[in-house]
VOGU-3710 file (C-alpha; in Angstrom, 3 decimals, decimal comma):
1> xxxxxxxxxx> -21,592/-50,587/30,217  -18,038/-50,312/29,783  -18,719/-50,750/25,773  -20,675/-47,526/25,636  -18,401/-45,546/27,441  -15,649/-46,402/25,388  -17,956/-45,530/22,369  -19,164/-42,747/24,187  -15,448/-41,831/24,940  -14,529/-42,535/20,835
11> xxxxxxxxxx> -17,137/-40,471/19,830  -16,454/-37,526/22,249  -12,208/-37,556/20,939  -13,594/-37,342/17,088  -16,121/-34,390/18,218  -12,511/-31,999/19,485  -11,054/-33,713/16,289  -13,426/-32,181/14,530  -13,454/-29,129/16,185  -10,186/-28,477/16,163
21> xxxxxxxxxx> -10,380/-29,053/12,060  -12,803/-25,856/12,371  -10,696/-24,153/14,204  -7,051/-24,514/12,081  -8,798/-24,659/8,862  -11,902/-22,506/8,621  -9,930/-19,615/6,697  -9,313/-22,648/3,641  -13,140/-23,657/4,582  -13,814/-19,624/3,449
31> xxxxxxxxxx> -11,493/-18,802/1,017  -11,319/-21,740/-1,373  -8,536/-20,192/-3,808  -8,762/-21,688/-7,085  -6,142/-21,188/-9,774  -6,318/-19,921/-13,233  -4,210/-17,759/-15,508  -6,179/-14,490/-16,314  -7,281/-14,794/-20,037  -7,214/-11,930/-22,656
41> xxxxxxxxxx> -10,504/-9,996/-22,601  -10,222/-9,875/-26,443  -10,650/-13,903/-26,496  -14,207/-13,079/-25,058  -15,746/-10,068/-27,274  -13,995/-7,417/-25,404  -11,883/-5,470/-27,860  -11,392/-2,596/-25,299  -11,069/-4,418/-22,770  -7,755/-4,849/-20,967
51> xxxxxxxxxx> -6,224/-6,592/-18,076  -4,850/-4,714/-15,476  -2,972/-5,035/-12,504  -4,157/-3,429/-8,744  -1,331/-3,028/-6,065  -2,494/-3,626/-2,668  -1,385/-1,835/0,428  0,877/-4,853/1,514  2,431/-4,960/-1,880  0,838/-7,377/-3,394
61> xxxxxxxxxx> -0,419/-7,668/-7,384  -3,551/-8,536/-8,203  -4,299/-9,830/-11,909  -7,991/-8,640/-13,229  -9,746/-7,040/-16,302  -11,202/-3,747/-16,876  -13,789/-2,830/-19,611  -14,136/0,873/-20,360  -17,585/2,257/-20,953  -16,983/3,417/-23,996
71> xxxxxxxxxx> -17,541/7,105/-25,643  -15,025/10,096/-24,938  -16,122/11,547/-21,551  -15,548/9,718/-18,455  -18,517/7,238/-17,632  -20,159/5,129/-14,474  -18,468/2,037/-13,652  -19,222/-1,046/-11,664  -16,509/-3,055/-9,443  -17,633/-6,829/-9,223
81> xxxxxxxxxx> -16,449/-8,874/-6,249  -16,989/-12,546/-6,959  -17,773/-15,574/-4,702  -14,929/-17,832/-2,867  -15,105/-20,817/-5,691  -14,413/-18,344/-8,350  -11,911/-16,199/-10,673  -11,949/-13,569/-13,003  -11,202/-17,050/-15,679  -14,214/-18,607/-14,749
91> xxxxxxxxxx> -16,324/-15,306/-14,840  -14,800/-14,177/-18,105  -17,525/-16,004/-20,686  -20,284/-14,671/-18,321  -19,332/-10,895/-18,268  -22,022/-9,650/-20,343  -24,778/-11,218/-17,351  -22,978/-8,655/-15,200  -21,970/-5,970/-16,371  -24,817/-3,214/-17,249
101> xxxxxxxxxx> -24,423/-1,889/-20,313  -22,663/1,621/-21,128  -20,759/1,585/-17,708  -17,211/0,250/-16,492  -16,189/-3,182/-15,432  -13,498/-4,315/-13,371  -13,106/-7,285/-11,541  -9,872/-8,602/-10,171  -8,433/-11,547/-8,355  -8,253/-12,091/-4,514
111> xxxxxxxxxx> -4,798/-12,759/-2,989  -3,648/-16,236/-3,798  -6,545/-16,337/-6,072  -6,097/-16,909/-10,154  -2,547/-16,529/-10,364  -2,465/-13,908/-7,689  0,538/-14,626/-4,747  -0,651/-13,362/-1,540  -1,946/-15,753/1,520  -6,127/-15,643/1,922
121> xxxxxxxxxx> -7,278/-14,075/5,054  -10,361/-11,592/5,851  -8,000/-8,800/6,474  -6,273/-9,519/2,865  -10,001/-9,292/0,990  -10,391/-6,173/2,033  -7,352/-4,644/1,076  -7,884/-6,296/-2,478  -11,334/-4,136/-2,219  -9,522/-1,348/-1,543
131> xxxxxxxxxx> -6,829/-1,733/-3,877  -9,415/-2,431/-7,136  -10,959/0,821/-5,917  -7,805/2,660/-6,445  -6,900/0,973/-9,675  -10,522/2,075/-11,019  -10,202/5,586/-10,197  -7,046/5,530/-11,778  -8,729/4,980/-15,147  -9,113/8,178/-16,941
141> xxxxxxxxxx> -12,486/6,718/-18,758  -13,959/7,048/-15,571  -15,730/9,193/-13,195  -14,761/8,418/-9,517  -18,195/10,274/-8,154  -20,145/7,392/-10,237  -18,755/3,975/-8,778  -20,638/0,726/-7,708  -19,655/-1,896/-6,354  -21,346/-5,656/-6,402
151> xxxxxxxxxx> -20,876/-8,478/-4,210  -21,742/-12,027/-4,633  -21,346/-14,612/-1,607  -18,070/-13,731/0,018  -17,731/-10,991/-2,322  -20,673/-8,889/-0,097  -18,212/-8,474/2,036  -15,599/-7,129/0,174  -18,248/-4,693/-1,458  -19,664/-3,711/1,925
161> xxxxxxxxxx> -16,401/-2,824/3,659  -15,376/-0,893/0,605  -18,661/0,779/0,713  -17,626/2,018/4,486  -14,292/2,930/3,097  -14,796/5,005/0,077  -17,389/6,996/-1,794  -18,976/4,062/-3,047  -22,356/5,470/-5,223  -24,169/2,366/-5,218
171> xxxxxxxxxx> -23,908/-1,470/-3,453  -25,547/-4,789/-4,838  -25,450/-7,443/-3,485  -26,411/-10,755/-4,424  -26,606/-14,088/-1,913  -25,476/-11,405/0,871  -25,111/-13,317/4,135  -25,031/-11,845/8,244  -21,846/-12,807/9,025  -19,152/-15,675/9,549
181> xxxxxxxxxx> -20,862/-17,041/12,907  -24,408/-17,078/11,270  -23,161/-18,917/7,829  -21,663/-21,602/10,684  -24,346/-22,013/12,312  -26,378/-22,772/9,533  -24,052/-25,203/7,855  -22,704/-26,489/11,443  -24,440/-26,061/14,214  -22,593/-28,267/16,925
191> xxxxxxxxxx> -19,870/-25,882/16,531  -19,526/-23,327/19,171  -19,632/-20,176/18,147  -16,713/-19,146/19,970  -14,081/-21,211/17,669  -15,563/-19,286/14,629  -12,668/-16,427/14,237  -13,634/-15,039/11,181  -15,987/-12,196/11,512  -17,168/-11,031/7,961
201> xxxxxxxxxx> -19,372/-9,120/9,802  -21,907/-7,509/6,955  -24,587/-7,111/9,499  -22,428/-4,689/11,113  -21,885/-2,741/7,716  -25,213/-2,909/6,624  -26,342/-0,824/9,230  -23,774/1,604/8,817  -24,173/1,962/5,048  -25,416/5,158/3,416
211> xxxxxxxxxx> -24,808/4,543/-0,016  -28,146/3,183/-1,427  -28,799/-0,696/-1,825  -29,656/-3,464/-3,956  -30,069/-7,084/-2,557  -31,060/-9,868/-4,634  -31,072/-13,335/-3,573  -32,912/-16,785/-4,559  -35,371/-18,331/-2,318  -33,842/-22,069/-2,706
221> xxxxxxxxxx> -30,249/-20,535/-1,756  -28,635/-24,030/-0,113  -25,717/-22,306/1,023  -26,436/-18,691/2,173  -30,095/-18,960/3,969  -32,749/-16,921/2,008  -33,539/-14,983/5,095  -30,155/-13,461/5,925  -30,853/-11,798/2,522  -33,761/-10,603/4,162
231> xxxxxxxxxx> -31,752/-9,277/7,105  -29,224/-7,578/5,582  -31,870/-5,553/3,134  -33,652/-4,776/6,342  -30,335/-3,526/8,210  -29,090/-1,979/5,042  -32,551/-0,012/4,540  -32,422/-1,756/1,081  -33,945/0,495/-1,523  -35,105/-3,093/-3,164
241> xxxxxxxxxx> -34,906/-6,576/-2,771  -35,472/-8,476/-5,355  -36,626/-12,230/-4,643  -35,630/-14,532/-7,282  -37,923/-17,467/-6,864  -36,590/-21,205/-7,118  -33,300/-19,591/-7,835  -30,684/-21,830/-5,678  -26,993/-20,305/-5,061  -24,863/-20,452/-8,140
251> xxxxxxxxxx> -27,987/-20,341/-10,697  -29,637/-16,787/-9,551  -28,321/-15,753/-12,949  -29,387/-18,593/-14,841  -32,763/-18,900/-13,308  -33,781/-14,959/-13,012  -32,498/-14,441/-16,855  -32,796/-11,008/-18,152  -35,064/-10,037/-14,991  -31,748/-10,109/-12,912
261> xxxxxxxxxx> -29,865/-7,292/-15,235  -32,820/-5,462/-16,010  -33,027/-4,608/-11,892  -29,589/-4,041/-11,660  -30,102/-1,529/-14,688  -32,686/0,144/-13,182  -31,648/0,718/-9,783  -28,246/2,302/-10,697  -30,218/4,305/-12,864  -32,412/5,502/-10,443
271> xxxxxxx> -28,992/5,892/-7,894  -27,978/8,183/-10,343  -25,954/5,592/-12,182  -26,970/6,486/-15,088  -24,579/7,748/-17,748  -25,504/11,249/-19,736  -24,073/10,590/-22,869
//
């Protein structure tokens, strides 16, 4: 007896260790901040393409590229906010997968991200949204009225508080998950939800969005359940969602193929995306 309630005891002093480990560390959990320099755009097939530099409100720079859309009047763009494993480095041989053709691209690195300074925080990602949407509107090859914005993983929330924010024309998002509590208690469900204290609450956005919607999202997602997808495009009174069978987390792209950029394409097109020229 006295055997299992030491054991019992052990067990129940590694539980608040491990709680507590949730609770000092779930922001490093989130926000995974890998390091990279951010390459030339050239290296990649981008001759116009350049990398810039977006100031955030707190003063902080943030390293990313930008791809005009070519021609000589001012054209659509698209803002890309990536997941928490990834930087505009590891994106930058992939581009072409994201980026419709004809319109803008820019895509930037979170605070403490790449080679970014800055500490990681919910609060800090979206100020980085809202500072790439001021460096993009700075761009004189582009017309501020016909701006989109996608998120993928982490970066649906950057897109979707942006979206609430600014006059965002058009939101995709791919892998788009309810909010921090949800994501934990998939992944950890003896947690209690009170010692989750980041919100990311796109739930909450999605319901207040106007600007019209795009959700995509892979029905073997491992890490962001296939049916919070379904929520959000629900709450968000998703113009489409587009299932993208046996597509798991970080192969959507690789599994949907040209099916994946050919939706994008057409639903900026048909949120009046579309550029004239």
């Amino acid at each position: 007896m006295i055997f299992v309630l030491r054991l019992a005891g052990l067990i129940f002093v590694a539980y608040l260790a491990v709680l507590a480990l949730m609770w000092a560390g779930q922001t490093r959990l989130v926000f995974l901040r890998p390091r990279a320099t951010v390459p030339d755009p050239q290296r990649f097939g981008y001759p116009s393409g350049r990398r810039i530099t977006a100031v955030t409100e707190d003063q902080i720079e943030l390293q990313g590229w930008f791809i005009p859309p070519g021609g000589s009047a001012p054209g659509p763009a698209l803002i890309f906010f990536y997941g928490n494993g990834e930087t505009v480095a590891t994106l930058a041989s992939v581009i072409d997968q994201l980026r419709p053709p004809g319109m803008g691209f820019l895509v930037i690195d979170y605070r403490g991200y790449g080679q970014n300074g800055g500490r990681s925080s919910e609060a800090g990602l979206y100020r980085d949204a809202a500072a790439a949407w001021d460096a993009m509107v700075a761009q004189p090859e582009i017309d501020s009225s016909r701006i989109a914005v996608y998120g993928r993983s982490l970066g649906t929330a950057a897109a979707l508080s942006l979206a609430l924010a600014r006059p965002v024309a058009a939101v995709v998002l791919e892998a788009p998950f309810t909010n921090a509590r949800g994501l934990a208690r998939a992944h950890y469900p003896f947690v209690p939800p009170f010692l989750i204290r980041l919100s990311l609450d796109n739930a909450h956005r999605a319901e207040r969005l106007e600007a019209p919607l795009l959700v995509i999202h892979g029905t073997r997602d491992e890490v962001v359940p296939f049916s919070m997808g379904e929520e959000i495009a629900r709450l968000g009174r998703a113009r489409e969602f587009a299932v993208i069978e046996g597509a798991s987390h970080n192969d959507l792209h690789l599994v949907g193929g040209r099916e994946v950029l050919t939706t994008i394409e057409r639903f900026l097109k048909q949120a009046g995306m579309a550029d004239a020229r």
